[in-house]
Structure formats: C-alpha cells, structure tokens
N, C-alpha and C positions, 0 to 999 in steps of 0.2 A: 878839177882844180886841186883835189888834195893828192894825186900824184906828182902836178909842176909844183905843188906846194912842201911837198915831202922830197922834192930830187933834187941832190945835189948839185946838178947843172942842165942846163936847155937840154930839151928833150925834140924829137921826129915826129912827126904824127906815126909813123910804125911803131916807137918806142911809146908811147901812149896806149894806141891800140893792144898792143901785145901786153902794155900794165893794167892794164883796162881789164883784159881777158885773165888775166892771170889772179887778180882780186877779188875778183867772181863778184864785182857787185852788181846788186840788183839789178837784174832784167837786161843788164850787160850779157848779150851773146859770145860764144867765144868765136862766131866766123864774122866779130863786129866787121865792116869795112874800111879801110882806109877814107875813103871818101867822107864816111859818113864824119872821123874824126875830123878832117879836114873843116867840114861842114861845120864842124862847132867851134873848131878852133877860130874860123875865120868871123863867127858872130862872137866867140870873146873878145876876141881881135878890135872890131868894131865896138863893142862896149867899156875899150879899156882895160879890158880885164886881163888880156896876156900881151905881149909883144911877140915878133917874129922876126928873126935875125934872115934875111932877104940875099944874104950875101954868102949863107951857104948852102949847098945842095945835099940832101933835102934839106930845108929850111928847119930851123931851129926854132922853138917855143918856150917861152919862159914866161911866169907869172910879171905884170906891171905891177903889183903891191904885194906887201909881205901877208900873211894871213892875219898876221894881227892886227897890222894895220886896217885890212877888209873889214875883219870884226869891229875893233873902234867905229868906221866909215859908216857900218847898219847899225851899230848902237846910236852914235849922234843921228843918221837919219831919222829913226826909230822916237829919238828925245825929243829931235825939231816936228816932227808932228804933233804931237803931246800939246795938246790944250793948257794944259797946267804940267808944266815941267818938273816944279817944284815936286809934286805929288809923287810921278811916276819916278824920279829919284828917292825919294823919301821910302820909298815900297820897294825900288829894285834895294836900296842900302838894308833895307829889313831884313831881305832875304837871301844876304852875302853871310858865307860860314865866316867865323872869327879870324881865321885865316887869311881870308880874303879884304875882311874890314881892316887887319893890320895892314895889308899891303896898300889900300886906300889910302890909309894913315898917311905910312912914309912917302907914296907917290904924292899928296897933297901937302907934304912938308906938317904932318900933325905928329910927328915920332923921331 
C-alpha cells in the first residue's frame, strides 16, 4: 500500500513488483512473482482497498482512499469499539506532543 500510496500515478502489478524488490522490504524476495502481486492486488481489490483501471493493458492500480483518510478510518474503527469512548480519547489526547494538541485545537475550531 505505501508504494500506490507514495506514487504519483497508477501503477502495473510489474511496476509494484519491481518497487517491491527494489525496497527491499521485509521478507519481500527480489524474484517476487508477478502472480503473486497480482494475487494481492486483486484481494485489495475486493476489500476496497485499491481500484483497477480495467480499460488498460496491463491494467492499472491505484489506491480507493488517501492514506490519511485509511488512518482516520482505523482510528474511528479503533474509537467505535471502546467501551468507554470518552476515556480512550481522554489518554490518546494525553499522549499527543503540544504540537499535535495545537493542530487539534485549530482543526476543532479551539484557536
């Protein structure tokens, strides 16, 4: 995800593969498969998670939300299980740097 998330436009499952390899992350081989990408691309695919432009050859991939937004999306999931909501806001706000509290501020219109 944080290569369709960092690239500036739709990406090939080759061009993944080959940024994949080139990354060197964890446990990422460099004789990854095309297949194998394909394989994951097509269960994010299913999950929402990316779209695929159908209409060109090879097909094209692109993330369905921005990362931030993803993040927001596991943060509220994360909130909506919380027994006590109130609390686990109360402790994440505790443990935001002052920097972070001021941008809370102005995005809740407190600045």
């Amino acid at each position: 995800m944080d290569l369709l998330w960092d690239a500036p436009a739709s990406m090939t499952s080759g061009e993944l593969r080959d940024g994949l390899a080139a990354s060197g992350a964890t446990g990422v081989a460099k004789d990854l498969a095309v297949t194998t990408v394909l394989t994951v691309l097509s269960r994010l695919e299913a999950k929402g998670f990316v779209t695929r432009d159908r209409e060109s050859r090879p097909h094209l991939y692109r993330t369905a939300m921005s990362r931030a937004s993803h993040m927001a999306e596991l943060m509220h999931e994360v909130l909506g299980a919380a027994p006590d909501r109130e609390a686990v806001l109360a402790r994440f706000v505790g443990q935001v740097s002052p920097s972070e509290a001021a941008a809370l501020r102005r995005i809740l219109g407190g600045d």
